[in-house]
SENU-659877 format. One line per field, with one value per residue: x, y, z of N, C-alpha, C in turn; residue in one letter; residue number from 1. Coordinates in Angstrom, 2 decimals, always signed. Example, Ala and Ser with C-alpha at 12.3 -4.5 7.8 and 13.67 -1.06 7.14 Angstrom:
BEGIN
n_east <- c(+13.19,+12.85)
n_north <- c(-5.69,-2.25)
n_up <- c(+7.80,+7.08)
ca_east <- c(+12.30,+13.67)
ca_north <- c(-4.50,-1.06)
ca_up <- c(+7.80,+7.14)
c_east <- c(+13.20,+12.90)
c_north <- c(-3.30,+0.03)
c_up <- c(+7.80,+7.87)
residuo <- c(A,S)
num <- c(1,2)
//
This chain:
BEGIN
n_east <- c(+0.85,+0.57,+1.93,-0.04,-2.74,-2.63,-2.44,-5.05,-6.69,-5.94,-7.37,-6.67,-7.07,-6.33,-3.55,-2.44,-2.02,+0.14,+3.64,+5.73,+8.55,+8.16,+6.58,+8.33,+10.23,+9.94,+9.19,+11.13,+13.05,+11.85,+13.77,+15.75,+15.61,+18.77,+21.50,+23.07,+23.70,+22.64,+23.64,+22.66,+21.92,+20.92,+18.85,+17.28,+16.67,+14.99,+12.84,+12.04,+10.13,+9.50,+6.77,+3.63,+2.02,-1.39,-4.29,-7.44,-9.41,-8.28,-6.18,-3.38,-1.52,+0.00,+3.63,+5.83,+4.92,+5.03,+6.19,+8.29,+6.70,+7.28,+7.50,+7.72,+5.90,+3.30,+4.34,+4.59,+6.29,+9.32,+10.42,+13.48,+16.74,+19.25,+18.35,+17.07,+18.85,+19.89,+17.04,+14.51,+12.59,+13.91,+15.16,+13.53,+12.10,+14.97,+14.54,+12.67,+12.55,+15.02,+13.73,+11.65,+13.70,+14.87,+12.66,+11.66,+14.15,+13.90,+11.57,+11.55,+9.66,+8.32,+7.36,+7.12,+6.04,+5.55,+2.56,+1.61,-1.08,-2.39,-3.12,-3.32,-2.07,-4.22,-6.08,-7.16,-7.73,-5.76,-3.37,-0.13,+2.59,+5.86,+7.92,+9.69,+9.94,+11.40,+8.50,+7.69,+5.12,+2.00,+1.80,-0.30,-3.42,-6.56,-8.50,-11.16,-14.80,-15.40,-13.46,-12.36,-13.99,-12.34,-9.98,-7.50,-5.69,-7.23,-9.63,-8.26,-6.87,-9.35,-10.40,-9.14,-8.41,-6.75,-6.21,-5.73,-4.92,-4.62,-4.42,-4.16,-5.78,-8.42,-9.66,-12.32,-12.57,-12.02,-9.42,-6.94,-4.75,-1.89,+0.29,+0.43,+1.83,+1.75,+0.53,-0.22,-1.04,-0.71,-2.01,-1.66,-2.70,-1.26,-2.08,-2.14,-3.14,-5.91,-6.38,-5.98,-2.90,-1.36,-0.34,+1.23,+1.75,+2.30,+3.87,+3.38,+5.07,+3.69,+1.59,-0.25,+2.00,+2.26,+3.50,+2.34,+4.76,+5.62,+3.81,+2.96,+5.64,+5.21,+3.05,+4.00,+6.09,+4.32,+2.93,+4.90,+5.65,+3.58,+4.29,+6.07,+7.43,+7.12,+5.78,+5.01,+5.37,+8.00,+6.83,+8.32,+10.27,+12.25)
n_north <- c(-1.19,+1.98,+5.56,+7.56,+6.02,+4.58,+6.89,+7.33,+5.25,+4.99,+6.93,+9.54,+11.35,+14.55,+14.61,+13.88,+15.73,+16.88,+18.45,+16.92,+14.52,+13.48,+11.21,+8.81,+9.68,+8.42,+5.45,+4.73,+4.32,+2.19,-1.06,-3.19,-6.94,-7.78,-9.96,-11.03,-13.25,-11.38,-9.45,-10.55,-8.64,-6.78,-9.13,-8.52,-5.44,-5.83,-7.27,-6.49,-3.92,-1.26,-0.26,+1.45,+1.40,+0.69,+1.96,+0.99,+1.65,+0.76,+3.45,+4.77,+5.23,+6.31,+5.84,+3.22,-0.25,-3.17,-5.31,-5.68,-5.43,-7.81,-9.24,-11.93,-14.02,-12.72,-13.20,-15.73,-17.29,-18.66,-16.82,-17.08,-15.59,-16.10,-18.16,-17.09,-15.17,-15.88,-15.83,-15.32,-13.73,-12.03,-10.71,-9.53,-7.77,-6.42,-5.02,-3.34,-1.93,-0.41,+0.62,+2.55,+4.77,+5.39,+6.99,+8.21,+10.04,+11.53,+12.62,+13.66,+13.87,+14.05,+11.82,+8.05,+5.03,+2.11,-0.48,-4.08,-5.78,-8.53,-11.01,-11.63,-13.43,-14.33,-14.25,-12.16,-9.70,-7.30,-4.15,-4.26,-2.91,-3.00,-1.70,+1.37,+4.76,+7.36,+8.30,+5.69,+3.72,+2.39,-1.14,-2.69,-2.06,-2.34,-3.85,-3.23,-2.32,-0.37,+0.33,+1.67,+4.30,+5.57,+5.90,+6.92,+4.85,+2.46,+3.06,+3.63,+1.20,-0.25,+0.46,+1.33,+4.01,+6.60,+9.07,+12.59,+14.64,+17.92,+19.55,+18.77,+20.00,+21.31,+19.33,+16.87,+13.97,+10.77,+9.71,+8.69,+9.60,+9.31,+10.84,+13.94,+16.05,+15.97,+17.54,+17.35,+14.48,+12.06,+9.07,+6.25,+3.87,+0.63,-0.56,-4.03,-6.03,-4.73,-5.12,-3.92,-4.46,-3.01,-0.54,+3.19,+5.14,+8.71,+11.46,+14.92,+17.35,+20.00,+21.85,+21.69,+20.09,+18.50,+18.71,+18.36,+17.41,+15.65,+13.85,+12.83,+11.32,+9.28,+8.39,+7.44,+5.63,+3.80,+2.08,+1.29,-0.87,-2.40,-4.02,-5.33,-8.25,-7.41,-7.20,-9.75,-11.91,-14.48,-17.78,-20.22,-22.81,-21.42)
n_up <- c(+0.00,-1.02,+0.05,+0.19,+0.02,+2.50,+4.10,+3.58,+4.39,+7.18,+7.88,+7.34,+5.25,+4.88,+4.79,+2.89,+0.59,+0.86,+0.43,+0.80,+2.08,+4.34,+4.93,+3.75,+4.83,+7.60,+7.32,+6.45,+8.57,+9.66,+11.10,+10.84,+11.70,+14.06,+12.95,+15.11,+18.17,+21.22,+24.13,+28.00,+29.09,+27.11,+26.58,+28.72,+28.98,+26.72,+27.35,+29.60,+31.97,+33.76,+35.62,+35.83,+39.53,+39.17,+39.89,+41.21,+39.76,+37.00,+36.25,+36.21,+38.92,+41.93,+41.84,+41.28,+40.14,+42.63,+41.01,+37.38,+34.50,+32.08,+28.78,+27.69,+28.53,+26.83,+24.73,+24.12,+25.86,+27.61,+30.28,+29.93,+30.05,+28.87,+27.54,+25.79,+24.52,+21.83,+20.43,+17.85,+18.55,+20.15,+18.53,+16.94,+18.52,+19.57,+16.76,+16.84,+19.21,+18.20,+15.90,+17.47,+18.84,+16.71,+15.43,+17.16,+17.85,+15.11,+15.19,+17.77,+20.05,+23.78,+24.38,+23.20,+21.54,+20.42,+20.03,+20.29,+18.96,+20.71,+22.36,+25.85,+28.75,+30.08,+28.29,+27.30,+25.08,+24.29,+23.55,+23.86,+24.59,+23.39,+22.55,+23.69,+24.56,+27.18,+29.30,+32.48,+31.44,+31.64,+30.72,+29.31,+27.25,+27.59,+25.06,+24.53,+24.21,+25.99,+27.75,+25.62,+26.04,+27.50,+26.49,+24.40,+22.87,+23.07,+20.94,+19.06,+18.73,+18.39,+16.08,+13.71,+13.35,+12.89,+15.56,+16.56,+19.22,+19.56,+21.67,+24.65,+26.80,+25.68,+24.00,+23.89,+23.51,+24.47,+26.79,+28.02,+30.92,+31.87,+32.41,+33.67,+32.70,+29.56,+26.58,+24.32,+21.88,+19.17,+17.61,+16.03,+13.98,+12.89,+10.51,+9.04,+5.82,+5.82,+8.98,+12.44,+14.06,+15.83,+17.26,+16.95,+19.39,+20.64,+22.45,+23.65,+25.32,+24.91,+23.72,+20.14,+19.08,+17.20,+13.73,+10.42,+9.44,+11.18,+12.26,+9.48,+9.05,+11.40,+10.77,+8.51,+9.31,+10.55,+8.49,+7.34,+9.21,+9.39,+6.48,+7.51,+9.77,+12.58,+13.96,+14.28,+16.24,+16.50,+15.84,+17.39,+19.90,+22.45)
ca_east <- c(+0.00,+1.65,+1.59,-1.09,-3.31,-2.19,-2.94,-6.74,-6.90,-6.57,-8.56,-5.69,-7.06,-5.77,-2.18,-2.39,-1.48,+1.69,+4.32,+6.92,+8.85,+8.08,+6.25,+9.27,+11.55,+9.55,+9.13,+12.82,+13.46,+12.04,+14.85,+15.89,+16.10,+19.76,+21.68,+24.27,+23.08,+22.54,+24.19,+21.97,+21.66,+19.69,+17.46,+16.50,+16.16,+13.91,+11.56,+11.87,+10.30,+8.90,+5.25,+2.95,+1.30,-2.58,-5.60,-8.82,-10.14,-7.02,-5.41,-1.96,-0.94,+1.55,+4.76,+6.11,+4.36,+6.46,+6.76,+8.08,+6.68,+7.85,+7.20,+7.95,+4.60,+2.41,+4.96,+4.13,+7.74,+9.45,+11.78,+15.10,+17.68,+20.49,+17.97,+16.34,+19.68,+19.32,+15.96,+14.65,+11.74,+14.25,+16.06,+12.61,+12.45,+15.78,+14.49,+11.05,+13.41,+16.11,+12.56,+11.31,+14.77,+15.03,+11.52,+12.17,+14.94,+13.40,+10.15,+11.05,+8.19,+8.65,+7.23,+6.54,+5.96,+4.79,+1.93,+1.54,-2.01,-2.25,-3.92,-2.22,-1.65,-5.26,-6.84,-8.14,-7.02,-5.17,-2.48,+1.27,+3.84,+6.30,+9.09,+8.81,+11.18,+10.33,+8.49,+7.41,+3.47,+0.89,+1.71,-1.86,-4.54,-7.52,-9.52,-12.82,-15.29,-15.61,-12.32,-12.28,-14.47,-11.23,-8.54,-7.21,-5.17,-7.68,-9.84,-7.24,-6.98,-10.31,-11.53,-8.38,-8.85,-5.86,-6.22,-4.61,-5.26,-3.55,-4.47,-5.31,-6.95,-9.61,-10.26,-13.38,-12.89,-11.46,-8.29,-6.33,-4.01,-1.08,+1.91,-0.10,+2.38,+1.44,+0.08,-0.75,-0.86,-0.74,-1.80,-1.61,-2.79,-0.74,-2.86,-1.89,-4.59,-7.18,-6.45,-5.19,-1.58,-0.42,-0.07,+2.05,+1.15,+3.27,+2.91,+4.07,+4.59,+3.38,+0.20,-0.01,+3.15,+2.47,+2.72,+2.19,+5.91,+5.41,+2.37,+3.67,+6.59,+5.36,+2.27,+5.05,+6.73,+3.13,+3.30,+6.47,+5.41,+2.62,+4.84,+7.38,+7.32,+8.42,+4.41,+4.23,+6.03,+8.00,+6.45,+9.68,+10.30,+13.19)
ca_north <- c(+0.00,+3.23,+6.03,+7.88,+4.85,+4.32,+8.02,+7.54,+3.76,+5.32,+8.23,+11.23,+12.18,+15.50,+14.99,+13.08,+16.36,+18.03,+18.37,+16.36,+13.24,+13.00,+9.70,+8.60,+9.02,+7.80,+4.46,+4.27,+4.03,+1.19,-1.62,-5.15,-7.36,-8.12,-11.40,-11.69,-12.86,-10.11,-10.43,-10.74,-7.29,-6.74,-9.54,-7.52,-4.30,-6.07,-7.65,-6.69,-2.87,-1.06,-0.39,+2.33,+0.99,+1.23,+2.07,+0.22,+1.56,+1.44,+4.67,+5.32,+5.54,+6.80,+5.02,+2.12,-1.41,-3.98,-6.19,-4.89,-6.14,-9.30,-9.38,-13.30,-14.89,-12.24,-13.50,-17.02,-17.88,-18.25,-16.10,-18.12,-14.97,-17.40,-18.94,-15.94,-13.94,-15.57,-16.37,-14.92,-12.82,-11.29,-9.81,-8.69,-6.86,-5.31,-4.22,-2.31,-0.76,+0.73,+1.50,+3.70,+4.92,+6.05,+7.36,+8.84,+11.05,+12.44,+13.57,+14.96,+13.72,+13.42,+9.80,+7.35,+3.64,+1.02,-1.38,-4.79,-6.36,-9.74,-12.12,-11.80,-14.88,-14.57,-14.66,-10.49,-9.16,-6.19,-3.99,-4.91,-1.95,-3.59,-0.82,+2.67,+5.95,+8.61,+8.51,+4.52,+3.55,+0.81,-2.30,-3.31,-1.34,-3.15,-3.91,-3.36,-0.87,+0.23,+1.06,+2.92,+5.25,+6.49,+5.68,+7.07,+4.20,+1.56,+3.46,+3.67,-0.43,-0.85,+1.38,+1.32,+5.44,+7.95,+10.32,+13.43,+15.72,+19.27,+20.30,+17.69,+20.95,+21.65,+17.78,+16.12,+12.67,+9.73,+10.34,+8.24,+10.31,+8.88,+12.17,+14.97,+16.77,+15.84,+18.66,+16.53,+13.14,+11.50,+7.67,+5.85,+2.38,-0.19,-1.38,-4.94,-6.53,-4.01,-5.07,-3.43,-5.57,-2.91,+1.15,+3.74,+6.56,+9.59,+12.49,+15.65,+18.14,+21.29,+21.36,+21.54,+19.71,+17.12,+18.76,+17.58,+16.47,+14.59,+13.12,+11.95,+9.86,+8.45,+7.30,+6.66,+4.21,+2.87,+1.76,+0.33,-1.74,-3.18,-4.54,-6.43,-8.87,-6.75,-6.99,-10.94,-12.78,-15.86,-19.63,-20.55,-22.73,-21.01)
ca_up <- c(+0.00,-1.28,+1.70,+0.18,+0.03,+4.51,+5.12,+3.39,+5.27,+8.53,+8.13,+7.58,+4.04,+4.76,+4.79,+1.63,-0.20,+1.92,-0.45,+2.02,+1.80,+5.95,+5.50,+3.54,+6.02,+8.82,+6.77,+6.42,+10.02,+10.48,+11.45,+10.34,+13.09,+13.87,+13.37,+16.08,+19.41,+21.69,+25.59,+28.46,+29.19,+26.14,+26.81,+29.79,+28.11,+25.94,+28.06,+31.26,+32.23,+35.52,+34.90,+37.21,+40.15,+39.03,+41.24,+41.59,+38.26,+36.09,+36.42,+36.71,+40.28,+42.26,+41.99,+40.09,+40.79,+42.57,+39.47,+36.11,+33.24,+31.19,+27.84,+26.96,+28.83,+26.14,+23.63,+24.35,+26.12,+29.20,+30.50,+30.42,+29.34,+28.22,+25.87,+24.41,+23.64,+20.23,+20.11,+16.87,+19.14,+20.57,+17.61,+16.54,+20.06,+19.21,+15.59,+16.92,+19.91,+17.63,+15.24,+18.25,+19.16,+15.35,+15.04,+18.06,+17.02,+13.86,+15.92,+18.90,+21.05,+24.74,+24.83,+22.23,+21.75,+19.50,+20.79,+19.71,+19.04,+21.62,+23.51,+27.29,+29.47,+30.70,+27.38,+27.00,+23.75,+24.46,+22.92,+24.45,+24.98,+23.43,+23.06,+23.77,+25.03,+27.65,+30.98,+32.49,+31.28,+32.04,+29.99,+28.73,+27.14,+26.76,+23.54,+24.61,+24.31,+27.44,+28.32,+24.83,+26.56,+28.05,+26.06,+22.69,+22.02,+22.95,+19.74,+17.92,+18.55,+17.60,+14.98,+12.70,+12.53,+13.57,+16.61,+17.05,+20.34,+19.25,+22.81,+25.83,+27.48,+24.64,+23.81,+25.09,+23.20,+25.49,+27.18,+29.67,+31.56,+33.22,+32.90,+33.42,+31.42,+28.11,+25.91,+22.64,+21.05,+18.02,+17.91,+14.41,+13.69,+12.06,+9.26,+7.77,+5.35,+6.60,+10.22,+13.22,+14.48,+16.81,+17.09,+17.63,+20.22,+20.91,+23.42,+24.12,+27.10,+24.16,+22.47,+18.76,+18.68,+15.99,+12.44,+9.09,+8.90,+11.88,+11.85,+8.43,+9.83,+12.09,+10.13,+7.40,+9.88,+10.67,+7.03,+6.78,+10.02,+8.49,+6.16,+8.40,+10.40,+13.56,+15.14,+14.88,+17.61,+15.65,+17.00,+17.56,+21.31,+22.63)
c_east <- c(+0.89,+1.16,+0.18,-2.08,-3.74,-2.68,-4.84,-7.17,-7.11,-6.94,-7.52,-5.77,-6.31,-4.62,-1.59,-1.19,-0.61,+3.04,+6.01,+7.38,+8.94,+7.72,+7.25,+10.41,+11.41,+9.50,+10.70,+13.85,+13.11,+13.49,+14.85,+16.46,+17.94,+20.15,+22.16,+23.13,+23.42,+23.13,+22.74,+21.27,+20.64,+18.89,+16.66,+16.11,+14.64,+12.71,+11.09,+11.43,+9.25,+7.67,+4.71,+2.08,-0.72,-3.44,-6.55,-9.74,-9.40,-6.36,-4.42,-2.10,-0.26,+2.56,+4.59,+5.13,+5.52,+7.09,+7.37,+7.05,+7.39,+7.15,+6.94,+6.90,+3.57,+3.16,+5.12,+5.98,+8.12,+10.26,+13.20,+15.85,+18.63,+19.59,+17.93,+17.19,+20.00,+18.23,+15.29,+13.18,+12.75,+14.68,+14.96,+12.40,+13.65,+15.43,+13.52,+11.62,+14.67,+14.81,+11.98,+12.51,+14.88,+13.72,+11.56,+12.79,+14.27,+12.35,+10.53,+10.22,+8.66,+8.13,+6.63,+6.78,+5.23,+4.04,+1.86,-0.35,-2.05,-3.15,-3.27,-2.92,-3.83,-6.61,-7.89,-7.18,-6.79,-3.95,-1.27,+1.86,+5.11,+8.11,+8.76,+10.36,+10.57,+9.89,+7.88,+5.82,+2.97,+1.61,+1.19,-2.68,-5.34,-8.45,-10.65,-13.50,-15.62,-14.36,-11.87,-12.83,-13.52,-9.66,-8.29,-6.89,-6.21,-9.03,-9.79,-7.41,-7.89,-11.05,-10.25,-8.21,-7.33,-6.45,-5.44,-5.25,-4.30,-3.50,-5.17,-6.60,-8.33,-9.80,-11.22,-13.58,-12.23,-9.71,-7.70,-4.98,-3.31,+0.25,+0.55,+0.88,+2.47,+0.20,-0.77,-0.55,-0.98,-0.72,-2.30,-1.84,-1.74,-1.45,-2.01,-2.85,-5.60,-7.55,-5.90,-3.97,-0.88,-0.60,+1.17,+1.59,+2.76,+2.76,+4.14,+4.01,+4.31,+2.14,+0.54,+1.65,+3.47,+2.18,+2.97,+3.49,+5.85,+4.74,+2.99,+4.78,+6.09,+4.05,+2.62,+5.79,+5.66,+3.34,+3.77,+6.25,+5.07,+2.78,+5.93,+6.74,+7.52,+6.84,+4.25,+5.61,+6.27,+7.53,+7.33,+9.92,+12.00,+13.69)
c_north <- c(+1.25,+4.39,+7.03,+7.15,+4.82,+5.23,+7.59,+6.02,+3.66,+6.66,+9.71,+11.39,+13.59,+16.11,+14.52,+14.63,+17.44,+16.70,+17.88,+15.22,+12.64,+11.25,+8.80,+8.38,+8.42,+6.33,+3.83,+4.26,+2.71,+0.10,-2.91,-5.74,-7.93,-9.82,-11.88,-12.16,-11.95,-10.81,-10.49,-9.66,-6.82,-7.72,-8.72,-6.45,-4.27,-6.63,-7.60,-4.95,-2.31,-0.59,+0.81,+1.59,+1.57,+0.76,+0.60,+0.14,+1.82,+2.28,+4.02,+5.49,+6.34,+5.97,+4.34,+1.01,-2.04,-4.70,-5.58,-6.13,-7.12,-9.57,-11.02,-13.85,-14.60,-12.82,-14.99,-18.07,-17.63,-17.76,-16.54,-16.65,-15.42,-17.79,-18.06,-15.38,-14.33,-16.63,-15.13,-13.92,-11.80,-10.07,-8.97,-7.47,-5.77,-4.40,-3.06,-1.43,+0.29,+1.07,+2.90,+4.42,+6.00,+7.61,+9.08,+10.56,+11.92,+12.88,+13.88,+14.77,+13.61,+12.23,+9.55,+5.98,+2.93,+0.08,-2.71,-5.61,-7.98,-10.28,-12.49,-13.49,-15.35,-14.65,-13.49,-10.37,-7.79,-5.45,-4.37,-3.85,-2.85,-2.80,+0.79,+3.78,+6.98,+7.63,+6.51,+4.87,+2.34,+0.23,-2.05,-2.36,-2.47,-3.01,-4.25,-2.21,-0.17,+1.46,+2.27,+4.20,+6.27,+6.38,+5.83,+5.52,+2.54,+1.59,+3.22,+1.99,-1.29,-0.42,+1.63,+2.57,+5.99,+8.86,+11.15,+14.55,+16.63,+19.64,+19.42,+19.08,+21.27,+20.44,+17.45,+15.04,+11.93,+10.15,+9.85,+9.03,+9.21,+9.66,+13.24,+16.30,+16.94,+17.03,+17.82,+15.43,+12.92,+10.14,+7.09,+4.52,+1.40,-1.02,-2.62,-6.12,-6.14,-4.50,-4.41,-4.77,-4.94,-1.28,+1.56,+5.22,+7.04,+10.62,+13.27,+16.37,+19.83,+21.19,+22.07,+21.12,+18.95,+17.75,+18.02,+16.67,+15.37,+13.58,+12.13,+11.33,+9.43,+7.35,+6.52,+4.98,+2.82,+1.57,+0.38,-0.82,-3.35,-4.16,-5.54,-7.55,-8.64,-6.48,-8.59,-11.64,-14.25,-16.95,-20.56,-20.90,-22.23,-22.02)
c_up <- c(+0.00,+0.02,+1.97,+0.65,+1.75,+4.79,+4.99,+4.47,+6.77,+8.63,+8.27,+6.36,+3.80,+4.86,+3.51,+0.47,+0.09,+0.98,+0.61,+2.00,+3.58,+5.88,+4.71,+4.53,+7.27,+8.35,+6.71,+7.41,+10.46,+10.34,+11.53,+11.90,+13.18,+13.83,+14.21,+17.54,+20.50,+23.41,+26.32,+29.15,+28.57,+25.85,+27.75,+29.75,+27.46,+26.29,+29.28,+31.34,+33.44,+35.02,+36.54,+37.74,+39.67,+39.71,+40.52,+40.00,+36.85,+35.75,+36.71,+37.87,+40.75,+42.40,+41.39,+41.09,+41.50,+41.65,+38.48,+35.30,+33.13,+30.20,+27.28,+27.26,+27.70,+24.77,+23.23,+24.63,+27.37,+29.17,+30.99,+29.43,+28.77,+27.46,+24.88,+23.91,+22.39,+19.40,+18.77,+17.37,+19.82,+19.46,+17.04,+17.51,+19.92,+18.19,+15.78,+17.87,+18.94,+16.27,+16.10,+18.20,+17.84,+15.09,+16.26,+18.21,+16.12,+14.56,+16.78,+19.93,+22.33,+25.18,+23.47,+22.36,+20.63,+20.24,+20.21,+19.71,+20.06,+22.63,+25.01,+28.05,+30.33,+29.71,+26.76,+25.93,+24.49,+23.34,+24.08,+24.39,+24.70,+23.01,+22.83,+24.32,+25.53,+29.31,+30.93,+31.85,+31.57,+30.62,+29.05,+27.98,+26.39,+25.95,+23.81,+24.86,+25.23,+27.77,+26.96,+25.11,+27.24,+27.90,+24.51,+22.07,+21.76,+21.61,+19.14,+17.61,+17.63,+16.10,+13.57,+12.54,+13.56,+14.83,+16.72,+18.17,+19.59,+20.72,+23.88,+26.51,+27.15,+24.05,+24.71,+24.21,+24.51,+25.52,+28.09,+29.38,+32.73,+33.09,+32.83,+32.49,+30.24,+27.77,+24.98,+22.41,+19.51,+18.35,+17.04,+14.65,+12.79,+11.29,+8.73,+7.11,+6.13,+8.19,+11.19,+13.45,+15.43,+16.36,+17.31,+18.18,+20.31,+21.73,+23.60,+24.96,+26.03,+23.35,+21.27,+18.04,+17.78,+14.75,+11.84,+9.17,+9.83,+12.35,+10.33,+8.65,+10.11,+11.30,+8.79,+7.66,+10.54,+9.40,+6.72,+8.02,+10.03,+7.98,+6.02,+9.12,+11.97,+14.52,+15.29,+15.71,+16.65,+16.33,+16.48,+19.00,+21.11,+23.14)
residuo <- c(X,X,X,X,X,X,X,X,X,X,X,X,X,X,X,X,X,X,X,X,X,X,X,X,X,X,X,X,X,X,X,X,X,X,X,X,X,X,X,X,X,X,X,X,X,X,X,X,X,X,X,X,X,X,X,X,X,X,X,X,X,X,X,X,X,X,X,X,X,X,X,X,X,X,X,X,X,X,X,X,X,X,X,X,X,X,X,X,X,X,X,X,X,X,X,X,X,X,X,X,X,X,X,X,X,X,X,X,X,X,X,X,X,X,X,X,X,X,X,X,X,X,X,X,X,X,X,X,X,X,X,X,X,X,X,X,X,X,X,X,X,X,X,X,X,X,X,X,X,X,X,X,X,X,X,X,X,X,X,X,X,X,X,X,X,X,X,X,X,X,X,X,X,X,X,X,X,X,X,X,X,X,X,X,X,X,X,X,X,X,X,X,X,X,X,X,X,X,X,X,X,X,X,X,X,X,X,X,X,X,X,X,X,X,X,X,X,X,X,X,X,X,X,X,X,X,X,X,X,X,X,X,X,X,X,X,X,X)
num <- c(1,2,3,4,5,6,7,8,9,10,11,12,13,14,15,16,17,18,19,20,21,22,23,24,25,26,27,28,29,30,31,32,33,34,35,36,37,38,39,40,41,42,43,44,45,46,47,48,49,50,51,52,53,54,55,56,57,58,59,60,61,62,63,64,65,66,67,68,69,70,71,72,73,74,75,76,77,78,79,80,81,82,83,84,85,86,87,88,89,90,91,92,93,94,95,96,97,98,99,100,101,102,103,104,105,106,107,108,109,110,111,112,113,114,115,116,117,118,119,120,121,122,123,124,125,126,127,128,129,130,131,132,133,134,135,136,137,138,139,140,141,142,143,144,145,146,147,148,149,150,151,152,153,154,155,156,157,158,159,160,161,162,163,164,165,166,167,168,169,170,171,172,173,174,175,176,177,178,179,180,181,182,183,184,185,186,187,188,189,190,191,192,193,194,195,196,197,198,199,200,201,202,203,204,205,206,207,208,209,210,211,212,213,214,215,216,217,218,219,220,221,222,223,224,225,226,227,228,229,230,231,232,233,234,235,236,237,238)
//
């Protein structure tokens, strides 16, 4: 799907005609998974991260949880670090972290992340946080309409359509808040064969911080996502 095609697919007809090679270069960030195996360090990087303690009705908290995260149970694996450092999920793990990392860079955002579409250990479809840069966040967001009632990205999950807040202050769509410092978002679907497989949200501490050029990366590197293999988890036993 050419990038025109992606902007009209998730609902950003109106960037279609900005004379910019942005979604070009956001597409050309994304990142081949590596071959070498990685030490054990960067297994832990990759699947291991501290997560906010959340209340009673899923909010953000105060403070970290005691657990972090662990990616490998949602990834259908156990966490042996000596196996995984060249397990071929991991290297995908490295390719979507140095994708953020990249993406990163060229926008500017003070947080961003890629989500992954998934079925967690308890059998709720959710999206996955599966690498990201910037302040800690919840894990999970769940894929159900409810909780879309207060969550861009869980929307975004379901409805295949783009969101952009210019201004959290003057927004009254759905909105989970866990930095109160964020000004703006942007949160792009990863379309592949007219399905969702995973997003990418971004946030900043300035409102109207997402223009055209940037918005076009990142829904450039949506794209190029799409097109990889870097949202499905190989079924491969470690």
């Amino acid at each position: 799907m050419n990038h025109e095609s992606y902007l009209r697919a998730v609902d950003l007809p109106e960037y279609t005609d900005h004379a910019t090679n942005a979604a070009e270069r956001g597409a050309a960030l994304v990142a081949r998974p590596p071959h070498a195996t990685v030490d054990a360090d960067t297994v832990e990087d990759c699947y291991v991260y501290p997560v906010p303690e959340l209340g009673p009705d899923g909010a953000c908290g105060v403070g970290l949880a005691d657990e972090p995260y662990n990616l490998a149970p949602i990834c259908g694996l156990e966490y042996e670090p000596e196996r995984l450092r060249d397990h071929p999920n991991t290297a995908r793990l490295v390719a979507l972290d140095e994708t953020v990392r990249r993406l990163a860079e060229e926008t500017n955002p003070d947080w961003l992340g890629v989500y992954r579409r998934a079925t967690n250990p308890d059998g709720e479809e959710v999206l996955v946080k599966e690498a990201y840069v910037g302040e800690h966040s919840r894990a999970e967001f769940p894929l159900t309409e409810s909780f879309a009632e207060r969550s861009n990205n869980t929307t975004v999950g379901l409805t295949g359509e783009a969101v952009l807040v210019e201004d959290v202050g003057d927004y009254d769509g759905p909105y989970y808040e866990c930095d109160d410092s964020v000004q703006s978002e942007f949160c792009c679907p990863i379309l592949a064969d007219g399905d969702v497989v995973g997003i990418i949200d971004a946030e900043a501490h300035e409102p109207n911080f997402f223009t055209p050029d940037r918005v076009l990366a990142i829904a450039g590197a949506c794209a190029a996502l799409a097109e990889s293999d870097l949202l499905t988890p190989p079924r491969v036993e470690a």
